[in-house]
C-alpha atoms as an extended CHARMM CRD file, in Angstrom:
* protein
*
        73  EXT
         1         1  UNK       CA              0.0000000000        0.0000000000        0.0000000000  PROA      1               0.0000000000
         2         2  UNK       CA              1.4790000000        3.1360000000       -1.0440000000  PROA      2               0.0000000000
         3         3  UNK       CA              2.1310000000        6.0330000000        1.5690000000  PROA      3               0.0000000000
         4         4  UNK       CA             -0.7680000000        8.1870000000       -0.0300000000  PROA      4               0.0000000000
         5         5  UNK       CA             -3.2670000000        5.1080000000       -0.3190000000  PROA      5               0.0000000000
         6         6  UNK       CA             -2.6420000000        4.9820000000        3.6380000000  PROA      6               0.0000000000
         7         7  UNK       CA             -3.3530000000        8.7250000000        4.5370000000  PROA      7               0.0000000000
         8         8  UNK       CA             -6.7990000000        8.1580000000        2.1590000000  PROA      8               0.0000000000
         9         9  UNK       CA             -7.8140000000        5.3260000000        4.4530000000  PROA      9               0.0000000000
        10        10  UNK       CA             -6.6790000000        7.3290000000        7.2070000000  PROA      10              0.0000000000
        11        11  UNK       CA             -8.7900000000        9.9890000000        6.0780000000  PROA      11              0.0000000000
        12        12  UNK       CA            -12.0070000000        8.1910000000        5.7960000000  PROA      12              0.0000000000
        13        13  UNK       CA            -11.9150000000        6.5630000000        8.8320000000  PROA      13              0.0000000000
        14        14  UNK       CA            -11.2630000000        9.3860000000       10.6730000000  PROA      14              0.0000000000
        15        15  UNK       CA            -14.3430000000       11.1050000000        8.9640000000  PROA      15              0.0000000000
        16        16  UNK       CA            -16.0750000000        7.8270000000       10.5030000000  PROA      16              0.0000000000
        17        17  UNK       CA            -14.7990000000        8.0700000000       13.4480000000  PROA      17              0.0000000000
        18        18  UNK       CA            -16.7320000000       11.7600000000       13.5830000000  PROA      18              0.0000000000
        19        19  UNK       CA            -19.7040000000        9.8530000000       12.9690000000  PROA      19              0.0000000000
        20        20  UNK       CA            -21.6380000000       10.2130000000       16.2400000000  PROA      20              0.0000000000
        21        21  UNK       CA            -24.2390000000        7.6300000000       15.0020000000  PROA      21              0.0000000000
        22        22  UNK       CA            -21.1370000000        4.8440000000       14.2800000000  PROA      22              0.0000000000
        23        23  UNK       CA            -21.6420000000        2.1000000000       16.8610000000  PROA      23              0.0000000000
        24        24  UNK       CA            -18.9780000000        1.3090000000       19.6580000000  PROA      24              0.0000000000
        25        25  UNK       CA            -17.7030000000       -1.4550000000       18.1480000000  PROA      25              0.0000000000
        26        26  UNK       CA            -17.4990000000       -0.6210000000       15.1230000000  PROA      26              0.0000000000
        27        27  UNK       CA            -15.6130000000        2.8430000000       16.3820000000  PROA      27              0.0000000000
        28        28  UNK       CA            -13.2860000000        0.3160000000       18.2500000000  PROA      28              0.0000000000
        29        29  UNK       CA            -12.6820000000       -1.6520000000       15.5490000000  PROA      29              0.0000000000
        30        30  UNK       CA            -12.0030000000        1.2950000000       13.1970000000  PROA      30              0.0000000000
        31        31  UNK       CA             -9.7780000000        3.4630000000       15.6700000000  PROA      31              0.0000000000
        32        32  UNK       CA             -7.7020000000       -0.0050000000       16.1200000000  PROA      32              0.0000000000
        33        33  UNK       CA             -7.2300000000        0.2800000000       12.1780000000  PROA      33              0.0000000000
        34        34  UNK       CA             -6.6400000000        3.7280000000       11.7020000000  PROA      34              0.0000000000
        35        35  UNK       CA             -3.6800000000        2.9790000000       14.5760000000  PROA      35              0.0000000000
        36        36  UNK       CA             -2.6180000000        0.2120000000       12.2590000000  PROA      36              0.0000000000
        37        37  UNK       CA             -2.2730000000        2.4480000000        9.6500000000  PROA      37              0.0000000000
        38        38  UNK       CA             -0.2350000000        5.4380000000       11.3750000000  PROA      38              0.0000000000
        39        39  UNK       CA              2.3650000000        3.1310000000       12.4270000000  PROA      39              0.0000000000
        40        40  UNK       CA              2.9100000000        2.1260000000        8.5710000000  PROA      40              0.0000000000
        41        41  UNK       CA              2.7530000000        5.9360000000        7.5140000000  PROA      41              0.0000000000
        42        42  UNK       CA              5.2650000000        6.1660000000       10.4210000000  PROA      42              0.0000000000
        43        43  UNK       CA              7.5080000000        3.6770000000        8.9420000000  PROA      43              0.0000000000
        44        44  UNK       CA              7.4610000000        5.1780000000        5.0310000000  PROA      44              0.0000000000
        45        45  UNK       CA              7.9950000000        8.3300000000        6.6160000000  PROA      45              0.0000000000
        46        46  UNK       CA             11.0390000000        7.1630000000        8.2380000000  PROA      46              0.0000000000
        47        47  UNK       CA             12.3950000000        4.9150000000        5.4990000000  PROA      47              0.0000000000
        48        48  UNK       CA             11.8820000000        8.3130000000        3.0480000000  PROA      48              0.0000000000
        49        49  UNK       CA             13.6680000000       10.2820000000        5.7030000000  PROA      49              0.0000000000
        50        50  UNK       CA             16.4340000000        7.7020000000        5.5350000000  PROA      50              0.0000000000
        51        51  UNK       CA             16.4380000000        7.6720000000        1.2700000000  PROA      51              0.0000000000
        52        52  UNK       CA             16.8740000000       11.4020000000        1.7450000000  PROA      52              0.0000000000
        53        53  UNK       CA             19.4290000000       11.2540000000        4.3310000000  PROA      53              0.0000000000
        54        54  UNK       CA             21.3510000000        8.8960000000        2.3670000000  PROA      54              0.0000000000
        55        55  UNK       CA             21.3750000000       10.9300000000       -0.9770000000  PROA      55              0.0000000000
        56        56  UNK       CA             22.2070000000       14.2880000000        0.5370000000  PROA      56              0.0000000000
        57        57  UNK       CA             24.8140000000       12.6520000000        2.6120000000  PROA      57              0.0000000000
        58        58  UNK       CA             25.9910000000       10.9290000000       -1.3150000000  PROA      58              0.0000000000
        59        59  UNK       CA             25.2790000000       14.4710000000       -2.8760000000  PROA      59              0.0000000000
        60        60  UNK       CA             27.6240000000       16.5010000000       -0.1300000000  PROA      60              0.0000000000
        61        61  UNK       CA             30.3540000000       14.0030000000       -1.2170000000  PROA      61              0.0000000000
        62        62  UNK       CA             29.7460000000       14.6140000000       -4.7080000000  PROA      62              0.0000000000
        63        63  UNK       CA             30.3090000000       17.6950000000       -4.2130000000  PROA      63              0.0000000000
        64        64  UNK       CA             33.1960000000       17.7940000000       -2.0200000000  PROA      64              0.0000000000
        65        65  UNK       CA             34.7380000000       15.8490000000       -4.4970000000  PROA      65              0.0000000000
        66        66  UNK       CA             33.7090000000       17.6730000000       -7.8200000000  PROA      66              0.0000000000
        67        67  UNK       CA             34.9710000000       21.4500000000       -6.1170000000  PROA      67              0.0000000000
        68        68  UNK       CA             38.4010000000       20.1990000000       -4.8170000000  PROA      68              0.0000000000
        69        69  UNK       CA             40.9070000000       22.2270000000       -5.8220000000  PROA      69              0.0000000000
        70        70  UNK       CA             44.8840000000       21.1900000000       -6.1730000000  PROA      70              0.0000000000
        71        71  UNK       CA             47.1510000000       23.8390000000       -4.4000000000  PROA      71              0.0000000000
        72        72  UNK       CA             49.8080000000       22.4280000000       -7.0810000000  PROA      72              0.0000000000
        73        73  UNK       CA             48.6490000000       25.2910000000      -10.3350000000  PROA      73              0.0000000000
């Protein structure tokens, strides 16, 4: 499930949740979901954090490397 597929789900069950008709339950059942959920938008968050991390840390190199300069001209 892709990280925007989760917040939609999110989304609707939270609009359910609002529900003041929805039966106990059923609100049980859908809060324990929605939970569900947020911990796997919590993990794509941080697995994106750590793609990012890793490319700036691979573009800061890149760049170290491309603007060196020899002292020997």
């Amino acid at each position: 499930m892709t990280f925007e597929e989760i917040l939609k789900q999110l989304s609707e069950i939270s609009a359910s949740l609002e529900n003041a008709s929805l039966p106990l339950e059923e609100g049980i059942t859908l809060y324990g979901k929605g939970l569900e959920l947020a911990k796997q938008a919590i993990a794509a968050l941080k697995d994106a954090k750590g793609k990012i991390t890793l490319l700036t840390d691979e573009l800061g190199k890149l760049a170290d490397t491309a603007f060196s300069v020899d002292d020997d001209d």
